[in-house]
Backbone as a chain_set.jsonl record, in Angstrom:
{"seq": "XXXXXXXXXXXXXXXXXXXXXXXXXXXXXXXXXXXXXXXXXXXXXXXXXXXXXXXXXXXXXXXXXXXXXXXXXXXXXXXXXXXXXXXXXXXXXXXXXXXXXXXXXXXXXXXXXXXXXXXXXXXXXXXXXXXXXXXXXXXXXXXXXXXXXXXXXXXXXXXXXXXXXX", "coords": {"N": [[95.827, 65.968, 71.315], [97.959, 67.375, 70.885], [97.729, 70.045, 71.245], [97.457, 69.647, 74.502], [100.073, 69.334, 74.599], [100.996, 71.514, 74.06], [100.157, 73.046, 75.961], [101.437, 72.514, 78.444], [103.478, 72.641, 77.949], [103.522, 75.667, 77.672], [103.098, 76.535, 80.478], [105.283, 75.425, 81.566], [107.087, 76.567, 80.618], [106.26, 79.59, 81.808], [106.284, 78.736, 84.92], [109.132, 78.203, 84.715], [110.106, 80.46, 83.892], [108.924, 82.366, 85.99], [109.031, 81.203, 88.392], [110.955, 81.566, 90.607], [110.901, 84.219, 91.179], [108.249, 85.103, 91.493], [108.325, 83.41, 94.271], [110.022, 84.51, 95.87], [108.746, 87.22, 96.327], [106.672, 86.346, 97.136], [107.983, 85.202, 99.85], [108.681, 87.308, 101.115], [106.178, 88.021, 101.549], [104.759, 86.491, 103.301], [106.792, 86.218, 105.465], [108.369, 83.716, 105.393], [110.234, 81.05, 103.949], [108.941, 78.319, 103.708], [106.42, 79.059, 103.596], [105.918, 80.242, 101.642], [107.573, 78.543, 99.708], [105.317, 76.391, 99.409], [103.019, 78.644, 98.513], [103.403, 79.596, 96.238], [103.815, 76.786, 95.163], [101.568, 75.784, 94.983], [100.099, 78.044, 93.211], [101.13, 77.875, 90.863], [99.695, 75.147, 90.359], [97.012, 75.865, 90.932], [96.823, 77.828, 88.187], [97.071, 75.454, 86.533], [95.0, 73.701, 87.18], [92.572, 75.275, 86.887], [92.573, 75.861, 84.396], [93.786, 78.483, 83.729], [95.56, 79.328, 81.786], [95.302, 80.602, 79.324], [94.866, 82.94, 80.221], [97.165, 84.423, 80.961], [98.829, 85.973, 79.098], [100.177, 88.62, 78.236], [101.437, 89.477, 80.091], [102.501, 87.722, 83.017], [103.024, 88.057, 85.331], [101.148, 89.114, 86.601], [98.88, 88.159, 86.799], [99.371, 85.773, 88.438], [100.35, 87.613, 90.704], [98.092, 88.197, 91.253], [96.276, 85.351, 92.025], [98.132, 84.867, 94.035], [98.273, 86.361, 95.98], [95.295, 85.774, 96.692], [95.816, 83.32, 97.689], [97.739, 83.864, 99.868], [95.885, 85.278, 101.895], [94.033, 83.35, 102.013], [95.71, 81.651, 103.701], [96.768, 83.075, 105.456], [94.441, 83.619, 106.869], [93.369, 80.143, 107.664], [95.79, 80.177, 109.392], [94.474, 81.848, 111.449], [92.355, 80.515, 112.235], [93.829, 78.264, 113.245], [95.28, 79.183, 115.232], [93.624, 80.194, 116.923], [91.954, 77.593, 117.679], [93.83, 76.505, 119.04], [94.124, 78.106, 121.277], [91.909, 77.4, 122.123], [91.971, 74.552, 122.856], [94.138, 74.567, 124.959], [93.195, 75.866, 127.113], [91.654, 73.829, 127.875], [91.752, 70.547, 130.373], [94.907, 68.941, 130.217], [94.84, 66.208, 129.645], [92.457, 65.723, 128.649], [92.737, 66.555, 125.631], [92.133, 66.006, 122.555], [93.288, 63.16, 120.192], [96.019, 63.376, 117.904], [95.452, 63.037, 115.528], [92.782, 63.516, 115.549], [92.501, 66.262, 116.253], [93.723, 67.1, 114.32], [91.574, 66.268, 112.063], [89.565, 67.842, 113.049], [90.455, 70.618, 112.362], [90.869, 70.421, 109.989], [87.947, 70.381, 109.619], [87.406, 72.866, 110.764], [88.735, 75.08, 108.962], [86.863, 74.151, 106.256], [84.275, 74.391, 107.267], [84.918, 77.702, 107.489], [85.951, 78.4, 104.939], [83.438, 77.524, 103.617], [81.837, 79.845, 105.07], [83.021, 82.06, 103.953], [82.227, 82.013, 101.454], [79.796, 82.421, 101.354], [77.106, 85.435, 101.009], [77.435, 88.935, 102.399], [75.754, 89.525, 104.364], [74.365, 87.668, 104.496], [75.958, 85.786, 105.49], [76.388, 86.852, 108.093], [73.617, 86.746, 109.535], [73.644, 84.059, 109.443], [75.418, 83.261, 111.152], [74.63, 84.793, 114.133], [72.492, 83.383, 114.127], [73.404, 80.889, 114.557], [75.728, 80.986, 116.495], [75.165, 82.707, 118.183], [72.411, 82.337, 118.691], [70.159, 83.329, 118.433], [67.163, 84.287, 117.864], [65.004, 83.725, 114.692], [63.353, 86.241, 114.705], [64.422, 87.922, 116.486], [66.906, 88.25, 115.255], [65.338, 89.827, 112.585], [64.595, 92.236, 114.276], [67.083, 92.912, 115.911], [68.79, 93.179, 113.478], [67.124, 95.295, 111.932], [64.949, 94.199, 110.092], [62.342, 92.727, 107.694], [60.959, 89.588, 109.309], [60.52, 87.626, 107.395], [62.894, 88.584, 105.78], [65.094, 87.471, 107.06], [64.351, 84.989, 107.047], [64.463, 84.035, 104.546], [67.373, 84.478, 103.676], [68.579, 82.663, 105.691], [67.657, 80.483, 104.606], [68.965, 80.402, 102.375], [71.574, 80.342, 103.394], [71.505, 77.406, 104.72], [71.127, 75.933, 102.497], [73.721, 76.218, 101.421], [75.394, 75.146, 103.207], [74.016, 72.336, 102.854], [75.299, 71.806, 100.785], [77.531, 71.16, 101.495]], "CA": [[96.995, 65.661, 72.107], [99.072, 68.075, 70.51], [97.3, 70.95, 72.026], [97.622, 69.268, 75.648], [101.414, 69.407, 74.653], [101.366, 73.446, 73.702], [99.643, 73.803, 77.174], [102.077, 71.688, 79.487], [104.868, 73.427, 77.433], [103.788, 77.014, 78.204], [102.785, 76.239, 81.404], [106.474, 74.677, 82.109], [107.512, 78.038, 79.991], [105.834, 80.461, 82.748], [106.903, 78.023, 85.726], [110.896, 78.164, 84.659], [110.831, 81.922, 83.894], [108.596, 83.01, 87.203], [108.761, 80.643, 90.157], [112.164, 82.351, 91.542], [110.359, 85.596, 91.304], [106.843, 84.994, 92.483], [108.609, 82.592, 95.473], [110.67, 85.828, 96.45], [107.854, 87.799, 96.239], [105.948, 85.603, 98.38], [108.947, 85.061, 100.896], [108.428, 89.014, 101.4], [104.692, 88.576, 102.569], [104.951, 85.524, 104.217], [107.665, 86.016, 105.849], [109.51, 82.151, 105.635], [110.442, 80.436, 102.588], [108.565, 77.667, 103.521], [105.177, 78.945, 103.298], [106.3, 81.085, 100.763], [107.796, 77.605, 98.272], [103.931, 76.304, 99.43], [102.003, 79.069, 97.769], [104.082, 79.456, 94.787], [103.514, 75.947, 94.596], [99.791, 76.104, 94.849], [99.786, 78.941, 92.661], [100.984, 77.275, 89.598], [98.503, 74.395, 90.307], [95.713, 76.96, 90.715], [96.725, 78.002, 87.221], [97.012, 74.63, 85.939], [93.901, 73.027, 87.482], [91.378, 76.196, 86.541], [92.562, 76.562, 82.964], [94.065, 79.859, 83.258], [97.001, 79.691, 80.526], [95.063, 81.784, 78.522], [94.644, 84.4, 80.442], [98.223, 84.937, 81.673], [98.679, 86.755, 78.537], [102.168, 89.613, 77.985], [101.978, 90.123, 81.439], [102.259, 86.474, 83.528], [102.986, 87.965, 86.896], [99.999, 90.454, 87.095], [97.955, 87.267, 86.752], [100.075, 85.281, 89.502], [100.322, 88.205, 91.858], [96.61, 87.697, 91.754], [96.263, 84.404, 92.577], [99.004, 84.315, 94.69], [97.5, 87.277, 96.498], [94.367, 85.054, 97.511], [96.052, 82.23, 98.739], [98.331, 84.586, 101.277], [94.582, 85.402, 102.961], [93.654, 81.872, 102.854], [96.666, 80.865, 104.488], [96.303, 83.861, 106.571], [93.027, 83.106, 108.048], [93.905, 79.237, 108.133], [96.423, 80.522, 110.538], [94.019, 82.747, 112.497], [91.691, 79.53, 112.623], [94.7, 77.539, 113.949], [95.228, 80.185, 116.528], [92.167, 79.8, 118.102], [91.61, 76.328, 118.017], [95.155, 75.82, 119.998], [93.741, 78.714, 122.503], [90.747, 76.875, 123.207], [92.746, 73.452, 123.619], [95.053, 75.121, 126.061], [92.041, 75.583, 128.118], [91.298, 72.07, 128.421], [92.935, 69.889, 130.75], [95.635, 68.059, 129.34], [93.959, 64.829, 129.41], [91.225, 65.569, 127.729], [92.826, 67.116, 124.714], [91.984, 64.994, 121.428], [94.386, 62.763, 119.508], [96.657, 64.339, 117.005], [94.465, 62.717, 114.572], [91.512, 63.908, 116.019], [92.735, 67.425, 116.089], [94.035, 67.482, 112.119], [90.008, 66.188, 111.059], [88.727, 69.318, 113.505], [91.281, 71.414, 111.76], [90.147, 70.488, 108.467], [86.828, 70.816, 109.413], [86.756, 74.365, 111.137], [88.63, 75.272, 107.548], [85.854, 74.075, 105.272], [83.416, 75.913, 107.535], [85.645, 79.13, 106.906], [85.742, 78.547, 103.019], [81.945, 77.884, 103.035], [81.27, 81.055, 105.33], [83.526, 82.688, 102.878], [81.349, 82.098, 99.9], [78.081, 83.508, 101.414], [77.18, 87.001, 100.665], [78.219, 89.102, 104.017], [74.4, 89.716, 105.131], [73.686, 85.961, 104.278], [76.54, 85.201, 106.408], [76.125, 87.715, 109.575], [72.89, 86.309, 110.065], [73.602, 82.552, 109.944], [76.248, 83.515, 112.785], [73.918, 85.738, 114.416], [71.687, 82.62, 114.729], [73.766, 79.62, 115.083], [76.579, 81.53, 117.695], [74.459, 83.626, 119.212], [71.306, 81.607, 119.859], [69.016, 84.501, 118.567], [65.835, 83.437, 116.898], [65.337, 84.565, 113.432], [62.847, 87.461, 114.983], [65.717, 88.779, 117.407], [67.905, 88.968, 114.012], [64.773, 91.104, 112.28], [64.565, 93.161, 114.782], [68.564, 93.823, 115.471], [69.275, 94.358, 112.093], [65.874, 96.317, 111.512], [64.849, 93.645, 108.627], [61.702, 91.975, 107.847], [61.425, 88.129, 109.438], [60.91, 86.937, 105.416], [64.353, 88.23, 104.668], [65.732, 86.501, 107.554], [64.341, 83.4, 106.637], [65.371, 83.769, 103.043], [68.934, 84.313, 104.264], [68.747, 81.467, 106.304], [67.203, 79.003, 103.865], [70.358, 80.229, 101.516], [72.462, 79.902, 104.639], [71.125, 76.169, 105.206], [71.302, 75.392, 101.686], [75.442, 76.329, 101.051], [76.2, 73.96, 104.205], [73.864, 71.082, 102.489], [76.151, 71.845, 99.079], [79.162, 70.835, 101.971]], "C": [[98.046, 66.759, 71.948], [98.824, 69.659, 70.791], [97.655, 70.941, 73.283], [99.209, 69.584, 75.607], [101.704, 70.727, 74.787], [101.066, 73.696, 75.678], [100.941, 73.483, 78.065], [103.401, 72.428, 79.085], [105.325, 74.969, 77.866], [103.284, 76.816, 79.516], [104.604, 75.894, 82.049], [107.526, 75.85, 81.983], [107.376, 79.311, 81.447], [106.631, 80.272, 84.199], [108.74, 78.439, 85.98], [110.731, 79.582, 84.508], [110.504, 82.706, 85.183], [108.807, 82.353, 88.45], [109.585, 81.29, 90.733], [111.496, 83.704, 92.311], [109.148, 85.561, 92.183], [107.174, 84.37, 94.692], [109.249, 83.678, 96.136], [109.784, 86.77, 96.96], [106.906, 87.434, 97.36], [106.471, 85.275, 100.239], [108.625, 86.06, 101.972], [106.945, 89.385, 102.425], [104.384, 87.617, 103.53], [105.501, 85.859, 105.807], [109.09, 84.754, 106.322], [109.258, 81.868, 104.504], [109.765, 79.131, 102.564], [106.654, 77.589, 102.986], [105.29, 79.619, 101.491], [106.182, 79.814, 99.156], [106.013, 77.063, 98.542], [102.927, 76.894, 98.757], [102.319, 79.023, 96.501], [103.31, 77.957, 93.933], [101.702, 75.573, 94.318], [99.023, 77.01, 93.577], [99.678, 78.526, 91.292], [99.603, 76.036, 89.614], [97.066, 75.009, 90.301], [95.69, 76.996, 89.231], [96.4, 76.459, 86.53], [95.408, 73.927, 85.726], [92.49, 73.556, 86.881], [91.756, 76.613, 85.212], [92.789, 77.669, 82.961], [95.264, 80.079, 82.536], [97.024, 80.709, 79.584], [94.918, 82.766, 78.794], [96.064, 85.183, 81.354], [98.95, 85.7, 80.62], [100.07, 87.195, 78.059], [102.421, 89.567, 78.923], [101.637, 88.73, 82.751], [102.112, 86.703, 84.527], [102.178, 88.676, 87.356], [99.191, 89.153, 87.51], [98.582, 86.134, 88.522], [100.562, 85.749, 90.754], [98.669, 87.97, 92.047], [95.909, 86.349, 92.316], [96.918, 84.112, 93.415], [98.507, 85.047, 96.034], [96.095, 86.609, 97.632], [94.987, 83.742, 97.918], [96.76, 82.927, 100.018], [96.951, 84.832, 101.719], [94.44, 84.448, 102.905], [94.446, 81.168, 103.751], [96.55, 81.6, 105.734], [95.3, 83.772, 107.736], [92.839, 81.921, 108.692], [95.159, 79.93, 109.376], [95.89, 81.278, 112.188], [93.353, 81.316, 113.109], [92.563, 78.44, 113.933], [94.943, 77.804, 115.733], [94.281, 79.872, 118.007], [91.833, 78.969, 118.363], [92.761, 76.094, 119.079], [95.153, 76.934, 121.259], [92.551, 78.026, 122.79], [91.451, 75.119, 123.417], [93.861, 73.733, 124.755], [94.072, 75.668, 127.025], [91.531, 74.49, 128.815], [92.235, 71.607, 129.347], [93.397, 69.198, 129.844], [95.082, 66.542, 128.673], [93.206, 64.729, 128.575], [91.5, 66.312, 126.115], [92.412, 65.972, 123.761], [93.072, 64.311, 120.636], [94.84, 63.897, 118.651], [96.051, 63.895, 115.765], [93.062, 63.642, 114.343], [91.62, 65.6, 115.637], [93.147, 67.916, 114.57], [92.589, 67.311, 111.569], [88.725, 67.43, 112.098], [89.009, 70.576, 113.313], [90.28, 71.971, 110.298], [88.305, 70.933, 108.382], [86.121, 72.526, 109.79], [87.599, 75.296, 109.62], [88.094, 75.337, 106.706], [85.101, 74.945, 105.673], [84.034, 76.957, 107.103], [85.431, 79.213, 105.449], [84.196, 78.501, 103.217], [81.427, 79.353, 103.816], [81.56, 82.258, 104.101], [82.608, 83.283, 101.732], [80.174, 82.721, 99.484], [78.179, 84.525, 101.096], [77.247, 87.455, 102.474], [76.8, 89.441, 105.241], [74.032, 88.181, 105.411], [74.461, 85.156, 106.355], [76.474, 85.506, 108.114], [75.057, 86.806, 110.285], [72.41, 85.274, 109.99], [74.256, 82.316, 111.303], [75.107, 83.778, 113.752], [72.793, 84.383, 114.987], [72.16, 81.024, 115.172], [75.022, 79.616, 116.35], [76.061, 81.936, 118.557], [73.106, 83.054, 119.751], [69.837, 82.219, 119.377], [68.119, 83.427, 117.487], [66.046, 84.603, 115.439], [64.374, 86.555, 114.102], [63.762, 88.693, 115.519], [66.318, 89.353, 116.118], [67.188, 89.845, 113.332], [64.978, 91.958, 112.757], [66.054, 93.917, 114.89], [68.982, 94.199, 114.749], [67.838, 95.179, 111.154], [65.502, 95.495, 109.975], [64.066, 93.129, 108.918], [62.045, 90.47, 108.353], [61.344, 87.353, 107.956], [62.226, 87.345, 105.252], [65.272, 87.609, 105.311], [65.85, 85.312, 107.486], [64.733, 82.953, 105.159], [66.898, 83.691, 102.953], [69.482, 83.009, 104.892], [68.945, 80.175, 105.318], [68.495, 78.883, 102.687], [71.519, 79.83, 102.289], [72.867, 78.07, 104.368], [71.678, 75.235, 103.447], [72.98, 75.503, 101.157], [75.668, 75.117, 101.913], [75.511, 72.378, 103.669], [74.936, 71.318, 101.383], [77.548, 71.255, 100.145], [79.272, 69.114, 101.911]], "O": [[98.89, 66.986, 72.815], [99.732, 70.454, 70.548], [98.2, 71.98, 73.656], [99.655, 70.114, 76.625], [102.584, 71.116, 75.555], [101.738, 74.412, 76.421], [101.513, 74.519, 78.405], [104.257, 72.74, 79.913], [106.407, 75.461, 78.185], [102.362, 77.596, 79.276], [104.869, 76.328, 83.17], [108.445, 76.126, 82.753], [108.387, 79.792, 81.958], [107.371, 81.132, 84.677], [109.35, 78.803, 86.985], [111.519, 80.097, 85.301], [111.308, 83.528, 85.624], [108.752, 82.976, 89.51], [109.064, 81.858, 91.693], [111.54, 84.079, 93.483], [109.092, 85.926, 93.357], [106.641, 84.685, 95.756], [108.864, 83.729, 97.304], [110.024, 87.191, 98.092], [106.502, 88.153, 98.274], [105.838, 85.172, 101.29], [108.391, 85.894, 103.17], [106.642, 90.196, 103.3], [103.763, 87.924, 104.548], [104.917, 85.794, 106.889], [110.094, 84.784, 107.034], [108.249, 82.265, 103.922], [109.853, 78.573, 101.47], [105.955, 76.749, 102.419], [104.684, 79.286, 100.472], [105.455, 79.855, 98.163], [105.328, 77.481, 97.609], [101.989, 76.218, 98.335], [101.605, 78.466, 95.667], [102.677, 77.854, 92.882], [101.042, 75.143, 93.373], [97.898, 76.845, 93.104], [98.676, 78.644, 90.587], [98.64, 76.171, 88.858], [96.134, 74.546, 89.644], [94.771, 76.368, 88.705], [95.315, 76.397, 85.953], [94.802, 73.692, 84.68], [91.558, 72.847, 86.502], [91.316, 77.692, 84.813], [92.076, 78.295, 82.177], [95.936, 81.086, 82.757], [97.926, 81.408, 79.123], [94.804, 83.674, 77.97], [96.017, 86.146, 82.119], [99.918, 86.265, 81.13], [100.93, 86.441, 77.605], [103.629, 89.585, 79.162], [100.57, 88.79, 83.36], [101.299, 86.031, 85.162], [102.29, 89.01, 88.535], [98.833, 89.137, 88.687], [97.873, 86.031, 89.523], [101.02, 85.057, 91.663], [98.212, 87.544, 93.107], [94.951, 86.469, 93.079], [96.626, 83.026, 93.915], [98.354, 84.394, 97.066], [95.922, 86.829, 98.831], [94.269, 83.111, 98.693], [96.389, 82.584, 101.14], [96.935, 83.802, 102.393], [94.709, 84.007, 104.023], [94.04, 80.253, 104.467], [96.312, 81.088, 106.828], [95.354, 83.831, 108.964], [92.376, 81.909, 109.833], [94.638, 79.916, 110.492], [96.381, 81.325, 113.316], [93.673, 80.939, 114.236], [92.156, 78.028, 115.019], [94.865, 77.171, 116.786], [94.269, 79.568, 119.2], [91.204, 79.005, 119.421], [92.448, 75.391, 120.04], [95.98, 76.802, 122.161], [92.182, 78.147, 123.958], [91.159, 74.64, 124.513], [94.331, 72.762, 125.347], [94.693, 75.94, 128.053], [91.122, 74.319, 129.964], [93.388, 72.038, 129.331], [92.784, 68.799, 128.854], [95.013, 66.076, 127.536], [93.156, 63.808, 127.76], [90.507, 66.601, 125.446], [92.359, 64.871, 124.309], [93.966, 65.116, 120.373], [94.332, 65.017, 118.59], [96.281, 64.661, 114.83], [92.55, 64.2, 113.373], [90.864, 66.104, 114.806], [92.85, 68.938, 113.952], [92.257, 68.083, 110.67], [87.542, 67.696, 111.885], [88.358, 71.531, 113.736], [89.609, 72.901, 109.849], [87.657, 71.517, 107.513], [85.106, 73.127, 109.439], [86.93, 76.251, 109.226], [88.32, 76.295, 105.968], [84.924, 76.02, 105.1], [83.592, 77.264, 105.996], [84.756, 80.088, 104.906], [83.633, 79.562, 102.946], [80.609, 80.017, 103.179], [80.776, 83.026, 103.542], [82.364, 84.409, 101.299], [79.669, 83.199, 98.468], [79.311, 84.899, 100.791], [77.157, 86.714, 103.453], [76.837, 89.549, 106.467], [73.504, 87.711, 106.419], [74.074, 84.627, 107.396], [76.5, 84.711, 109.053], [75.315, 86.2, 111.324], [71.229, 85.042, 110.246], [73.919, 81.574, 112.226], [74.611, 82.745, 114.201], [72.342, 84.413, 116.132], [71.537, 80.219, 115.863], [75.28, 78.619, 117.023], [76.34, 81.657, 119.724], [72.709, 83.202, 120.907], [68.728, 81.823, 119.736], [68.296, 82.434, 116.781], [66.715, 85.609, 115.202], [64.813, 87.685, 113.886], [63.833, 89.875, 115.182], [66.311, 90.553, 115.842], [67.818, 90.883, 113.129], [65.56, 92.828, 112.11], [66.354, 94.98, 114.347], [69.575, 95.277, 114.754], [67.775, 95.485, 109.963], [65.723, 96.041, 108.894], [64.096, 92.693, 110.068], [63.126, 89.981, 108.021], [62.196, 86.542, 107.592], [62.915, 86.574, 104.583], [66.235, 87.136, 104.706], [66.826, 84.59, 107.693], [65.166, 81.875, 104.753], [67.509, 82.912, 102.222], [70.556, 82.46, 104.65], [69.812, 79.307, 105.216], [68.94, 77.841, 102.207], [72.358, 79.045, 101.848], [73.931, 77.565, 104.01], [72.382, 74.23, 103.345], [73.315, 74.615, 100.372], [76.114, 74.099, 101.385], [76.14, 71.346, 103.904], [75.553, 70.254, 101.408], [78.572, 70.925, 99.546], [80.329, 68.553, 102.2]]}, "num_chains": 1, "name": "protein.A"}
């Protein structure tokens, strides 16, 4: 217990001496203070949640520009995602757009896809696109990217198997 206390202590320690700083910092790449108090706040919970107390070390904000660092691209790309989903509903007639319900659980879900494309390796990933956007058979993908059909289907079957892990 009295360990759990040291942690929550320097943890509360880091928090009170950096959030001003990091949130400034963040303001800067953002550009609004709201996404800005958002990552900050994420950021410490990152630390908290993944056990990184120990590794924030002499130097706290090297460690917290780094984490803070990958949430501005996740938010980033969540934004690109957004983008595009509210250009292809502005295509639709009005009528047929989806609740505002409906549209937050097709949000969340073209998000997860993004994090799990994310995670693949960038060959893995090309040529799950490559066959579930484009239509192509796995042979088409040998041939366009000049690769045996075994390593397409090994790609795949890793492909297939990340989205069962969803």
């Amino acid at each position: 217990m009295a360990l759990l206390n040291v942690r929550w202590q320097q943890l509360h320690d880091v928090y009170r001496q950096h959030h001003d700083w990091l949130q400034g910092w963040l303001r800067k790449k953002t550009g609004n203070s709201w996404d800005a108090a958002d990552i900050a706040h994420d950021t410490f919970v990152r630390i908290m949640h993944h056990n990184k107390l120990a590794q924030l070390g002499t130097e706290p904000r090297a460690l917290l520009v780094h984490i803070a660092k990958g949430l501005v691209i996740d938010h980033w790309r969540h934004q690109q995602i957004e983008r595009a989903y509210q250009e292809t509903l502005a295509q639709l007639p009005p009528g047929s757009w989806p609740s505002a319900e409906e549209q937050h659980l097709i949000l969340e879900s073209l998000r997860q896809i993004d994090r799990l494309l994310q995670t693949m390796p960038a060959q893995t990933r090309a040529i799950f696109l490559l066959a579930q956007l484009d239509g192509l058979t796995y042979q088409q993908i040998a041939d366009q990217l000049d690769m045996s059909l075994i390593t397409v289907k090994r790609h795949m079957r890793k492909a297939y198997l990340a989205c069962l892990s969803l």
